[in-house]
C-alpha positions in Angstrom: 165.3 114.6 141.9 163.4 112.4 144.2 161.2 108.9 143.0 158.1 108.2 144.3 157.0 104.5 144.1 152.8 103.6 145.9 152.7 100.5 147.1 150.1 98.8 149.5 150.7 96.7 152.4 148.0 95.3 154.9 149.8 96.6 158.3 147.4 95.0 160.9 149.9 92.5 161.7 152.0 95.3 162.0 155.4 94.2 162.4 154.7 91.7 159.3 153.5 94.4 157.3 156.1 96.8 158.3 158.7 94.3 157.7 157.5 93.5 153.8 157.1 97.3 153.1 160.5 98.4 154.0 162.6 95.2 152.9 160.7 95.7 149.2 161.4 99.4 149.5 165.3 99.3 149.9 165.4 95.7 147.7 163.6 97.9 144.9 164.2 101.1 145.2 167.4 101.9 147.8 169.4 103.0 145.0 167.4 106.2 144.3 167.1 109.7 145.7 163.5 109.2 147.6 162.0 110.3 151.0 160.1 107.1 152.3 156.5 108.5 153.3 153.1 106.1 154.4 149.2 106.9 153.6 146.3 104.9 155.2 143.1 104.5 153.1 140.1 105.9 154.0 141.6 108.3 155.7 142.6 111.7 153.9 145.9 113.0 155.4 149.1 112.3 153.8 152.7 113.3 154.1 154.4 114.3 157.3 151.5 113.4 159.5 150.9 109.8 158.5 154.3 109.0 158.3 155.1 109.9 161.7 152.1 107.9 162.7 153.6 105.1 161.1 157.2 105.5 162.8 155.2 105.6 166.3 153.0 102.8 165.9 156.3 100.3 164.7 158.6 101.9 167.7 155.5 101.2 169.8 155.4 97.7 168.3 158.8 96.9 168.8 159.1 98.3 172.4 156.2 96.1 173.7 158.0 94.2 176.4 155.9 91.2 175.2 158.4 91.0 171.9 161.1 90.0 174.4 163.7 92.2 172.5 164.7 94.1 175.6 166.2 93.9 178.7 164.9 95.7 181.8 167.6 98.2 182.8 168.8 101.2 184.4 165.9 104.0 182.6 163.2 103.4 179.6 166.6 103.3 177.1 166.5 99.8 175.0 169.0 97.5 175.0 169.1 94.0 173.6 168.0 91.0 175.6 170.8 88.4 175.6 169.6 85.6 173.0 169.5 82.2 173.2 172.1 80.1 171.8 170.8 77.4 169.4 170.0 74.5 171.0 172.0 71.3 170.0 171.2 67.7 170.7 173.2 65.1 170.5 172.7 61.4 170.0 176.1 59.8 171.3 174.8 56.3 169.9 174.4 57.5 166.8 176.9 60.2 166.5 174.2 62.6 165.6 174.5 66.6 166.1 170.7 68.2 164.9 170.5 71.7 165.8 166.8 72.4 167.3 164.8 73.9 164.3 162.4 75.3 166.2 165.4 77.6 168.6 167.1 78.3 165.2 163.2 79.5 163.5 163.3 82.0 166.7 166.6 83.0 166.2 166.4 83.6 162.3 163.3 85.8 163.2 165.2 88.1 165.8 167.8 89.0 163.5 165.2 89.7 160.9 163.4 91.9 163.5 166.9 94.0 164.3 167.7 93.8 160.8 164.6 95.9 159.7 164.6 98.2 163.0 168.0 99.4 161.9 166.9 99.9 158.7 164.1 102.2 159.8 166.2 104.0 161.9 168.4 104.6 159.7 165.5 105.5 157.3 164.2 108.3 159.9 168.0 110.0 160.3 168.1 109.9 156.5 164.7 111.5 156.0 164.9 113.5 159.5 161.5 112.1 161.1 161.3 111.9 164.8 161.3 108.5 166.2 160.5 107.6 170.0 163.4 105.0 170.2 165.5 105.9 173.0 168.3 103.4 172.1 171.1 102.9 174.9 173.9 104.6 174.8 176.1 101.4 174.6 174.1 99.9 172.2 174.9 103.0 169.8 178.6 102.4 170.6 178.5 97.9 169.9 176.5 99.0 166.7 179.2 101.8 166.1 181.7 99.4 166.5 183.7 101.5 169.0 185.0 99.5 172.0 183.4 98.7 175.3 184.5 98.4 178.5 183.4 96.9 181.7 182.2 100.2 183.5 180.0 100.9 180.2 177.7 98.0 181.3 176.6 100.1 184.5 174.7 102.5 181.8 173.0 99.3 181.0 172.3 97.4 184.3 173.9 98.7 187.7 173.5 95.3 189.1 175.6 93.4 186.8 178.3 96.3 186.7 178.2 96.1 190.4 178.7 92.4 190.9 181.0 91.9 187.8 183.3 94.7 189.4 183.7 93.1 192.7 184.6 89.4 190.7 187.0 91.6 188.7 188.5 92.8 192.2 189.3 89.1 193.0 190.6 88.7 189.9 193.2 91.5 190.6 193.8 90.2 194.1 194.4 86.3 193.0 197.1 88.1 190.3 198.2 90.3 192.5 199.4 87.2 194.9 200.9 85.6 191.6 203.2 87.8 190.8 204.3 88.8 194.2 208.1 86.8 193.8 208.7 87.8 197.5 206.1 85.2 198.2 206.7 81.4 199.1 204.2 79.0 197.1 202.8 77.9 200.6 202.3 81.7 201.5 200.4 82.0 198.5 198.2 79.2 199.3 196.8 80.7 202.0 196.7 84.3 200.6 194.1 82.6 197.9 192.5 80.4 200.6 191.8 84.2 202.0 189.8 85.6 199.1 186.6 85.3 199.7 183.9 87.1 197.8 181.2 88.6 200.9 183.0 86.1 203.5 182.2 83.2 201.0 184.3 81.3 198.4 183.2 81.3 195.3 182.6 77.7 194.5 180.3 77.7 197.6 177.8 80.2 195.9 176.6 77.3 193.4 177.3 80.2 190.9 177.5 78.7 187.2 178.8 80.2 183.6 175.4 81.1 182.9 173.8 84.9 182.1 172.7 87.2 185.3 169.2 87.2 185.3 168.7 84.7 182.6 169.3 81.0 184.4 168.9 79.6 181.1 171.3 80.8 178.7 174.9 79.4 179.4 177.9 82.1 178.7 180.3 79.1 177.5 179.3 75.7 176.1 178.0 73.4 179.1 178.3 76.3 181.6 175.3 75.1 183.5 177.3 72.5 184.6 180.6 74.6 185.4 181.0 76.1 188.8 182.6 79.7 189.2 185.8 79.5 191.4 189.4 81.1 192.2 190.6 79.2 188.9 188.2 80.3 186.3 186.3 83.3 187.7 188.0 86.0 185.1 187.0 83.4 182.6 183.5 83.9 184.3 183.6 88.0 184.4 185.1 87.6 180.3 182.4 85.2 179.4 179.5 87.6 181.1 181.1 90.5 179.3 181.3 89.2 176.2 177.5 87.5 175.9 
């Protein structure tokens, strides 16, 4: 049999409202057979046609670029925006470590954001209701858990995949010379003096362990301050990967 539970929720702040009505839903009722369904009052339709009129006005909601939840990419699929980490200050002359409140506050609310889109969308599969959330294909697979590789990030930005691919190049290059045992160590100093990524070396590009298109979020711990070279540059493409 299926349960039917009314409750009412003020959705003008949308999200807000949305939030409560499907955290109290599952919290209460998850455990039962039941088909999750929305009415508005004052108006007379129920059913099918509100509740799709719910699931389009939340995927509308949480698609508005203002939300910062997305990153621009390839085609109108969604994929997260890289977050950033919690901030950390540190008072050496007090041996003090406060994490920023504020940073954490935003953080807490993202995850509370993802945690209830998943839930809805896992809601609409469940009850078979058509939702315009053209998630990214790689996105599916992270939440899948199945593993990634470096040539998946092209179906989320082809400028990333593109310049990650050529540091991965070096990469095979500098080990390439490393394992040649034909090779002198002075030969080998000036076959890495050679590699040059678009006639430049890499620590001449100022390039720092922080996120393509996002100056502000570091990849590693203090990688503002750490400059991509021969030495650390698959550290670099791992670190980009990773985030």
């Amino acid at each position: 049999f299926f349960f039917k539970q009314k409750t009412a929720y003020e959705i003008s702040a949308c999200l807000v409202g949305s939030e409560m009505c499907i955290r109290d839903r599952f919290e209460s009722y998850g455990h039962k057979n039941s088909i999750l369904e929305f009415d508005y009052y004052n108006e007379e339709g129920t059913g099918l046609g509100p509740t799709l009129e719910f699931y389009t006005l939340v995927a509308q909601e949480l698609r508005n670029p203002e939300k910062g939840l997305w990153r621009s990419g390839n085609d109108e699929s969604l994929f997260p925006a890289p977050l950033k980490p919690e901030i950390i200050h540190q008072d050496k002359s007090r041996g003090i470590t406060r994490k920023n409140s504020q940073a954490r506050a935003e953080l807490n609310k993202t995850y509370q954001i993802f945690k209830m889109m998943g839930t809805l969308v896992a809601r609409s599969i469940i009850d078979e209701r058509v939702m315009d959330f053209p998630l990214n294909p790689v996105f599916w697979d992270l939440v899948l858990r199945k593993p990634v590789s470096l040539k998946d990030i092209a179906k989320v930005d082809e400028g990333i995949a593109k310049t990650l691919g050529e540091l991965q190049e070096i990469v095979n290059k500098k080990k390439e010379i490393e394992n040649d045992k034909a090779m002198s160590k002075e030969d080998k100093r000036i076959a890495m003096n050679k590699i040059l990524y678009k006639d430049a070396r890499l620590e001449d590009l100022s390039l720092t362990f922080t996120f393509p298109g996002y100056e502000d979020i570091e990849t590693i711990p203090n990688g503002l301050n750490e400059i991509v070279d021969l030495s650390n540059v698959e550290k670099y493409v791992q670190s980009v990967f990773n985030y």
